[in-house]
N, C-alpha and C positions, 0 to 999 in steps of 0.2 A: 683495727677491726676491719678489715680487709672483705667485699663483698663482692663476688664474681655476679656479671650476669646470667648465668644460667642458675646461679642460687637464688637472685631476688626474681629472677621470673619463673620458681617453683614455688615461692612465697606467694607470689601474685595470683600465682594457679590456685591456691587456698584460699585464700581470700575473695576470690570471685566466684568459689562454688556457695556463700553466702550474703554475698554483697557484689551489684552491679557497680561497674565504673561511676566513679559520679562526673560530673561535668565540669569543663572549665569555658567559661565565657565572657564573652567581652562586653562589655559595658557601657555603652556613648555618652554616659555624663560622668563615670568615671573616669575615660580618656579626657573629659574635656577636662575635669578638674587635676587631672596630673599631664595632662599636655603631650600626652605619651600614647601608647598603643597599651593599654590596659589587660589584662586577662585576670581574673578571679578563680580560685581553686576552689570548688562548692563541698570542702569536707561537711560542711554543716545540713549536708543531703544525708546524711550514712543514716541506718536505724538507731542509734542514739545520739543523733546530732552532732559527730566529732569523729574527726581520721583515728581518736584511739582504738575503733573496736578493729581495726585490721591488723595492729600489734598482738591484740587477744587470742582472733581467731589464728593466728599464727603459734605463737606460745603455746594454745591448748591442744594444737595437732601434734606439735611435738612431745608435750605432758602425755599427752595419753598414749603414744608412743614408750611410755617409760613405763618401770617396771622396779618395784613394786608400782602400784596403782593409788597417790595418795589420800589420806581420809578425806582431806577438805585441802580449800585455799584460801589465804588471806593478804589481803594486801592494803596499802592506805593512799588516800588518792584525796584532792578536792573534789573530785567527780566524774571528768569523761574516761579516766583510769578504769574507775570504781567501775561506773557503768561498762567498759568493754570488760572486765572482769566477770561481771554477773551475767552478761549474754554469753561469753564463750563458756564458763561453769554451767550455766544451765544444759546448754547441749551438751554437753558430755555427762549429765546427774551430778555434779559433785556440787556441795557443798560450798558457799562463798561468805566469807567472812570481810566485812570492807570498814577499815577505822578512818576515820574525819575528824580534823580537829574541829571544837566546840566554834558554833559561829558560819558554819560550810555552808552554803545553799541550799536554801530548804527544798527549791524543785529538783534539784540533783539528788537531795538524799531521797526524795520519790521517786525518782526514777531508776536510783540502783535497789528499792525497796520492793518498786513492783519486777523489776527484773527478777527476785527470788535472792536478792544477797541481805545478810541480817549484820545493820548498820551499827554500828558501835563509833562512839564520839568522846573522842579523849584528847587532850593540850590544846594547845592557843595557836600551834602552826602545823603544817605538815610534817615539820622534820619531827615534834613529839608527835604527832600520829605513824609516824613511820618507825621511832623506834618503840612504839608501845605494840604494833603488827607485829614485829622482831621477838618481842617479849612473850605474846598469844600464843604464837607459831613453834617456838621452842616449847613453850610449855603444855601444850595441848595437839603435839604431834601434827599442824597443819605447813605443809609447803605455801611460803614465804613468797610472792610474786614479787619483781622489785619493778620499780619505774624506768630502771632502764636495761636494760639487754638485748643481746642480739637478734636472739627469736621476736622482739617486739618490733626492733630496728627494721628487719627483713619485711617485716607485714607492711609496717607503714610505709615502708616503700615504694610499693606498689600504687599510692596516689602519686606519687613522684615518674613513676613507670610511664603511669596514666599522660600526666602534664607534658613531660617531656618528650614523648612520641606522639601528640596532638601536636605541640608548640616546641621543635628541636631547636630551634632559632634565639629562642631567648636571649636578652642581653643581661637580665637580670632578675631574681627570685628572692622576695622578701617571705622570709618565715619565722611564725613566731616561735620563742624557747621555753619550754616548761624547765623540763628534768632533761630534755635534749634530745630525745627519739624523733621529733619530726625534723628539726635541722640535719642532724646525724644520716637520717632515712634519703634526704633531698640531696647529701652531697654523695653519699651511695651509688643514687641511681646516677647521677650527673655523671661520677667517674667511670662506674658499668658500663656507660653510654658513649664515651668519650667525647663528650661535650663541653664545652667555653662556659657556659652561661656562669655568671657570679652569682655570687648565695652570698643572703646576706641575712642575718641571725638579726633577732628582736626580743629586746627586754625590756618591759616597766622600769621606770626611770626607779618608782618606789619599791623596784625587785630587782637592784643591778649584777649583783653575785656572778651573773657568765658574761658582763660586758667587765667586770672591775678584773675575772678569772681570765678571760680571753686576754684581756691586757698585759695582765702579769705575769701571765705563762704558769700560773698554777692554783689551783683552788683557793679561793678565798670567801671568806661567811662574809655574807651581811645580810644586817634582819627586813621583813619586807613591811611597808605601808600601804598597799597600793587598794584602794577600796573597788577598782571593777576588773582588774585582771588578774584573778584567784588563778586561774589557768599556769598563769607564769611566776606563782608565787612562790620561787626558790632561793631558801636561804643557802644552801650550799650545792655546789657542782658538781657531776659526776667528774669522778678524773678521766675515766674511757670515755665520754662523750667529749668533755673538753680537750681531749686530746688531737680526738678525732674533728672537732669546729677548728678548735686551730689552725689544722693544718689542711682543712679544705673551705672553709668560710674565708669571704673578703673582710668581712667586716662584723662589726657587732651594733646597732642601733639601740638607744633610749629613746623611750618615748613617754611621756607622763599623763597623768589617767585624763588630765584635760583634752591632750590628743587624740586620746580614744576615744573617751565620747564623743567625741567631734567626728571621729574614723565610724562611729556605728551611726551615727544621726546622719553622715553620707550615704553609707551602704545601705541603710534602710529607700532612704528618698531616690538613691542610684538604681537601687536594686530590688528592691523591697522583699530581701533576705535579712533576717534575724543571724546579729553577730553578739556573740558574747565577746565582753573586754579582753581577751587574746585574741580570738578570733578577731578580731578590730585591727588589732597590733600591728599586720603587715600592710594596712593600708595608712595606718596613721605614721608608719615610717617612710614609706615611698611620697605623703604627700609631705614631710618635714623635706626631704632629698627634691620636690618637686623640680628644681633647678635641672639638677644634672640626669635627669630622666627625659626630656625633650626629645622629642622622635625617636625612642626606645621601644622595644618591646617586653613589656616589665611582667612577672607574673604574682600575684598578691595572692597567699596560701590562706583561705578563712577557713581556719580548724576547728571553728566550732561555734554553734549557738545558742546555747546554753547556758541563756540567761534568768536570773530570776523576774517575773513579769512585773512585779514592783519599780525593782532596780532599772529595768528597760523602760518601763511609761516615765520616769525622771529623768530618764537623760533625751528621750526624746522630746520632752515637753521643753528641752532646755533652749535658751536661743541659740 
């Protein structure tokens, strides 16, 4: 899946007639605690709290570009999906249908509720919320949005755009993996750019599926546990995305949810930005690596904050 830069910087050009740049900055108690030269990617700036909605607005420029003109869209997400779904369907009037497995985030499902998407909640994980979408979509004549493809890839790129022409220097880029559009988008712009910097991919220990897949060189299922990083809760890999981390990702990182809470009860007292447990992800990998990060200039990708305010007051009250 091959991405020129004059393509991800017409992608970027879309995405900025709805959304400013958001900011990457550096941190003094987060350098002090990774010993390193820190920078933080503020996806959790965007109007629904997560770098998803630039894959959206991407997608919908090209949907509506098509022809016929579909009835509606439906797609199945844990939620920052869901929500860039529902903001780029509402500019354009169409119709948003968004499936969640039982159990999803209750502030998530308000937030892709007041966006104007009509929430439907079916199976115990993502992947039966995704083939029950599949099931909707064929039978009610609704275009299918999936969680990964190119048009989404190209959008989200443009945070990487961002990072990368503030900070070309990098020695290294932790990002966390859902379904694989924001690792895929970072190693995009990195080659578009023709830049060094390592990337290096992050998964819950209790959602290993693209570090067990990265290893073995091809798709592999396993079911997830992980109670605070829903974001990265993938039982199975894209094979185009895993194709594509293979062979431009260093590495692949576990991290387990005790990490994360730990990475969000930093970034709150560092930063006092709200991270949801993926968004946590790339800091609670760089501080496991804390070692070989010394005098580095590291970039830590928070893709989102979108946590439940329950969930958050319990892990901050933790020791």
């Amino acid at each position: 899946m091959p991405f020129s830069l004059p393509a991800l910087e017409q992608a970027a050009a879309i995405v900025h007639q709805s959304l400013p740049p958001t900011p990457q900055i550096r941190w003094p108690l987060l350098c002090e605690a990774l010993g390193c030269e820190a920078w933080v990617k503020h996806e959790n700036h965007s109007p629904v709290g997560a770098f998803k909605l630039r894959g959206g607005l991407v997608y919908f420029h090209h949907l509506a570009a098509q022809s016929p003109r579909p009835v509606g869209v439906i797609s199945a997400t844990r939620g920052n999906h869901g929500q860039s779904i529902a903001f780029a369907a509402a500019r354009l009037g169409l119709p948003a249908t968004i499936v969640v497995p039982h159990g999803n985030s209750r502030e998530k499902n308000a937030a892709m509720r007041a966006l104007g998407a009509e929430l439907i909640e079916h199976g115990e994980d993502f992947q039966a919320a995704r083939e029950y979408a599949g099931l909707l979509a064929a039978s009610e004549g609704l275009h299918m949005i999936p969680s990964f493809h190119p048009w989404l890839v190209a959008g989200v790129a443009s945070y990487s755009l961002e990072l990368f022409r503030a900070l070309p220097d990098l020695d290294v880029v932790y990002v966390p993996i859902g379904m694989g559009s924001g690792l895929c988008a970072m190693i995009a712009a990195r080659d578009a750019l023709g830049l060094k910097t390592r990337i290096v991919g992050v998964v819950s220990a209790h959602a290993p599926a693209y570090a067990l897949s990265f290893a073995a060189g091809e798709a592999v299922y396993h079911a997830t546990s992980t109670r605070l990083a829903d974001g990265m809760a993938c039982t199975t890999p894209e094979p185009t995305a895993l194709a594509m981390i293979r062979a431009g990702a260093d590495r692949v990182v576990q991290v387990t949810d005790e990490e994360i809470s730990a990475a969000m009860r930093l970034l709150f007292t560092a930063t006092h930005n709200v991270a949801e447990g993926a968004g946590a992800a790339s800091l609670a990998a760089a501080l496991q690596e804390r070692e070989s990060l010394r005098g580095k200039r590291v970039g830590l990708v928070l893709s989102g904050g979108n946590v439940d305010r329950e969930v958050y007051a319990a892990e901050l009250a933790r020791a």
